[in-house]
N, C-alpha and C positions, 0 to 999 in steps of 0.2 A: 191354798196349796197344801199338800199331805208331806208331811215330812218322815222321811225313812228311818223306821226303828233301825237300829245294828241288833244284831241278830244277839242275843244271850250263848254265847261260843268258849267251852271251858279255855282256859289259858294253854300253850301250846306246850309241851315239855321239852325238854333239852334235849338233843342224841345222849345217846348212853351207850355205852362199849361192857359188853362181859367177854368173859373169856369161858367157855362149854367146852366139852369133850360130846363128839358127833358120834356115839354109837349105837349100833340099833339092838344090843343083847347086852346085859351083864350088869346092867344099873346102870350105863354110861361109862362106865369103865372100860379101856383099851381104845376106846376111837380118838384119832386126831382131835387135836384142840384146835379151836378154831374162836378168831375175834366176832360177836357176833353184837352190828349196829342196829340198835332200835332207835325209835323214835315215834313218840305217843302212842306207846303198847306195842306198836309193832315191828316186826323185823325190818329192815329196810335191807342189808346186804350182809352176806357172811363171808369175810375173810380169811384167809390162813392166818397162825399166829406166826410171826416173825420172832425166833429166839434171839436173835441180836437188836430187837428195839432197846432192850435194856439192861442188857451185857455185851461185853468184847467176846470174839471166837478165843480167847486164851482163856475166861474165867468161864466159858461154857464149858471148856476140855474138848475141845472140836476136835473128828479124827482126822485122821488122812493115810489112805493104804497106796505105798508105794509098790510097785512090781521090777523084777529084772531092765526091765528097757524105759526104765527111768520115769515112765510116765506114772502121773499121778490122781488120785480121786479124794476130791474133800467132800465132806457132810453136808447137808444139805442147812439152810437157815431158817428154814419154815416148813411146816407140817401140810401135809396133803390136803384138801378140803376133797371129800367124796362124795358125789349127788346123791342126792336123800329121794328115796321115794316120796310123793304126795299122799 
């Protein structure tokens, strides 16, 4: 009977989170940030960055514009992710 080598297969790496700024002019500068997961070299999914994973809206300095008729509009908590060309 032949017994089954395992295959010589580098070890797997960890996910990994960066945080990039998505722009397509200016060195990367001015584009939304965005969380971006890898895992063993490769991208696996890019997220918006959430500014409230690790502050409260008070020590962000969050806005909020009120109008005459009381109604109101707060800031948003996370940054746009914009599709990328291929």
């Amino acid at each position: 009977m032949i017994e089954k080598q395992e295959a010589n297969l580098p070890p797997e790496e960890p996910a990994k989170t960066f945080i990039k700024g998505l722009a397509l002019h200016a060195f990367g500068q001015g584009g939304g940030a965005a969380n971006i997961d890898t895992k063993d070299g490769r991208i696996v999914r890019i997220r918006p960055l959430h500014y409230d994973e690790k502050y409260t809206p008070e020590e962000i300095g969050q806005w909020r514009v009120e109008d005459f008729t009381e109604s109101s509009w707060v800031g948003l908590q996370k940054t746009s992710v914009l599709p990328q060309p291929d």
